[in-house]
C-alpha positions in Angstrom: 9.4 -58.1 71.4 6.0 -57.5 73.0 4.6 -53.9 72.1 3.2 -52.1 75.0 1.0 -48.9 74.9 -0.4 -46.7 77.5 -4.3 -46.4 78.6 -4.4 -43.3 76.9 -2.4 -44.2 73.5 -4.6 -47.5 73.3 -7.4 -45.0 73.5 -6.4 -42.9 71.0 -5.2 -44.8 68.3 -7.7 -48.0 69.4 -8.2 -49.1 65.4 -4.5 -49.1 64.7 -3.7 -51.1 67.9 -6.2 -53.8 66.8 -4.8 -53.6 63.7 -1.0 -54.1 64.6 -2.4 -57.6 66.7 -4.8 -58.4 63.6 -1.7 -58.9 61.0 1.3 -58.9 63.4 -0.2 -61.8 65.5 1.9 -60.4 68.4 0.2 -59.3 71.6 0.1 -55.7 73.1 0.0 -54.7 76.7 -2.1 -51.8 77.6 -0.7 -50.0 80.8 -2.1 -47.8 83.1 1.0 -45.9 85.2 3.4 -48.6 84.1 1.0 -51.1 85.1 -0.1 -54.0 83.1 -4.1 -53.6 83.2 -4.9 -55.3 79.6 -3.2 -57.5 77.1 -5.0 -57.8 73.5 -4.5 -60.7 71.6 -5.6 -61.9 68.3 -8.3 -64.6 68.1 -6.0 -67.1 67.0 -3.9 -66.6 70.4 -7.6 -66.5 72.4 -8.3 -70.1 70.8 -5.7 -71.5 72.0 -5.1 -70.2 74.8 -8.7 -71.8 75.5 -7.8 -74.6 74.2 -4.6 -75.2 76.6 -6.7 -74.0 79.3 -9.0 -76.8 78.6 -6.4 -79.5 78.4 -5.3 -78.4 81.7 -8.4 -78.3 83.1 -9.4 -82.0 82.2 -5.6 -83.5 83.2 -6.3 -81.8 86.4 -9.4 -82.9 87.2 -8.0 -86.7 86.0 -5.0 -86.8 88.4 -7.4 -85.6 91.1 -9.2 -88.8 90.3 -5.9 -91.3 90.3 -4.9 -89.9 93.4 -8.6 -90.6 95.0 -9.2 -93.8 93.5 -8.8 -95.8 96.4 -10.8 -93.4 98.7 -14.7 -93.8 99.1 -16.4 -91.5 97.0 -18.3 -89.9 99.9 -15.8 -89.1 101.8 -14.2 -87.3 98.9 -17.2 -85.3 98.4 -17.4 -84.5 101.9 -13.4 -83.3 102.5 -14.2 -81.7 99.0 -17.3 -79.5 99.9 -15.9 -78.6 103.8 -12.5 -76.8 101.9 -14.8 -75.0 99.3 -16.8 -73.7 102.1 -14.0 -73.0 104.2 -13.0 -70.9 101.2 -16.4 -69.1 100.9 -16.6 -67.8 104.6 -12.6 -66.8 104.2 -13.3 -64.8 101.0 -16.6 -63.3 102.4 -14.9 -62.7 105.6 -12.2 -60.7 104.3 -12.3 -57.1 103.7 -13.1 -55.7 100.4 -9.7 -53.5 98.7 
């Protein structure tokens, strides 16, 4: 089971919480109000969790290709940069929370 502290208890004992993920290997949740705000994992976890993340990444970016392999690379490039720019005025449009 995943231990889970509050902001304040993660605060206060901030040596032994380290410690617990250091030998334990098992994540903790830090909560703020009930709220998930952190989750501390050992470097082990972090590495690959990178790693995955990588991997994931690179298949991604490779089934992007299959599917455009028949399309002229120009035209990919163009439909490509138009959506991330449509995305850039949305984001900068919207109101900050």
């Amino acid at each position: 089971m995943v231990k889970t502290v509050s902001t304040r208890e993660a605060r206060a004992n901030f040596g032994d919480v380290l410690g617990s993920v250091y030998y334990t290997k098992e994540p903790v949740i830090v909560e703020r109000k009930g709220k998930a705000v952190a989750v501390i994992i050992s470097p082990e976890e972090y590495e690959r969790f990178r790693q995955q993340a990588a991997v994931q990444g690179w298949a991604a970016i490779d089934r992007v290709r299959e599917r455009n392999a028949a399309h002229d690379p120009d035209d990919v490039l163009r439909e490509v940069t138009e959506e991330v720019e449509a995305v850039r005025r949305e984001r900068h449009e919207r109101p900050a929370r």
